[in-house]
C-alpha positions in Angstrom: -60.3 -19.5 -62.0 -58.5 -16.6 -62.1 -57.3 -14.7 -59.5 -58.1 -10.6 -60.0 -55.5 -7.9 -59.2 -56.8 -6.0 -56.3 -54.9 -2.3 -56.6 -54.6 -0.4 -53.8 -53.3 3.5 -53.3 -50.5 3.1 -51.2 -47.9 4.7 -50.7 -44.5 3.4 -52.8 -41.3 4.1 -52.1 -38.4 4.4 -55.2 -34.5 4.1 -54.4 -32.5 5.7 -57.8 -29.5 3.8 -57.5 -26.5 5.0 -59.4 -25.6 3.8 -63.2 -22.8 1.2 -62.5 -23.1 -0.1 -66.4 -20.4 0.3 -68.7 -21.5 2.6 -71.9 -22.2 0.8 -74.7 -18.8 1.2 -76.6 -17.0 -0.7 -73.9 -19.2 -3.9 -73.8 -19.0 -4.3 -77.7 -15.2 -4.2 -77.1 -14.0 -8.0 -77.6 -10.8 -8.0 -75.4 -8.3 -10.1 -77.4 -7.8 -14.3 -75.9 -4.7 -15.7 -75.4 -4.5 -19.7 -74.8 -2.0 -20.4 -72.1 -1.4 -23.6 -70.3 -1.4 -23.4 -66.3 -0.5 -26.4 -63.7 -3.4 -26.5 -60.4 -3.8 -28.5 -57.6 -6.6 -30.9 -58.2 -9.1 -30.0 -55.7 -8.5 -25.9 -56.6 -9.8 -27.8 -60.0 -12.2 -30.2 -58.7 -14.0 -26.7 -56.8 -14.1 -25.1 -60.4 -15.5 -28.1 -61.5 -18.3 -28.5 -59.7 -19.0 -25.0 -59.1 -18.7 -24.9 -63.1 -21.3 -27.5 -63.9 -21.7 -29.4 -67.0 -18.7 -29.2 -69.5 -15.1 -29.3 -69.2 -15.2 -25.9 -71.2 -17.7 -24.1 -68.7 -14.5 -24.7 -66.1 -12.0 -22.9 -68.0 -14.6 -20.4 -68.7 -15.1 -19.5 -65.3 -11.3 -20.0 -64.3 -10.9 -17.5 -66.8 -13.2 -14.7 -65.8 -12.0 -15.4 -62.5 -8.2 -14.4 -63.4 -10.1 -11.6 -65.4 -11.6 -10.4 -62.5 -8.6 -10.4 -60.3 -6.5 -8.7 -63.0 -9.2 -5.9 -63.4 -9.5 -5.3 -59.7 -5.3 -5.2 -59.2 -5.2 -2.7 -61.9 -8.1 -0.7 -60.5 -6.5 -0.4 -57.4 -3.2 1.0 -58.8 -4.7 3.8 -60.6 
């Protein structure tokens, strides 16, 4: 039992919204890693943890883009 498509003529409305994507260049760009070792309070680490999910490594994944985030913002706002 399949339902059919019933198409109608009404009117539809389109927003363009602006282009907020990097060009391609800068996405292919792999930013260099440096490991560093950094002391938290347990429940800052506990929060990552379960906001992370599954494996130790998704949490100092998303610490990471965290401090990325911050860092790109602070430097944005400086310019």
């Amino acid at each position: 039992m399949k339902r059919r498509i019933k198409y109608t003529d009404e009117p539809m409305e389109f927003t363009v919204i602006r282009d907020f994507l990097p060009p391609p260049e800068v996405l292919r760009q792999a930013l260099k890693k440096v490991k560093i070792t950094v002391e938290v309070d347990a429940p800052t680490v506990q929060m990552f943890q379960t906001q992370a999910g599954r494996s130790p490594g998704d949490t100092e994944r998303l610490m990471g883009k965290l401090l990325d985030l911050y860092a790109s913002a602070r430097l944005s706002d400086k310019r």
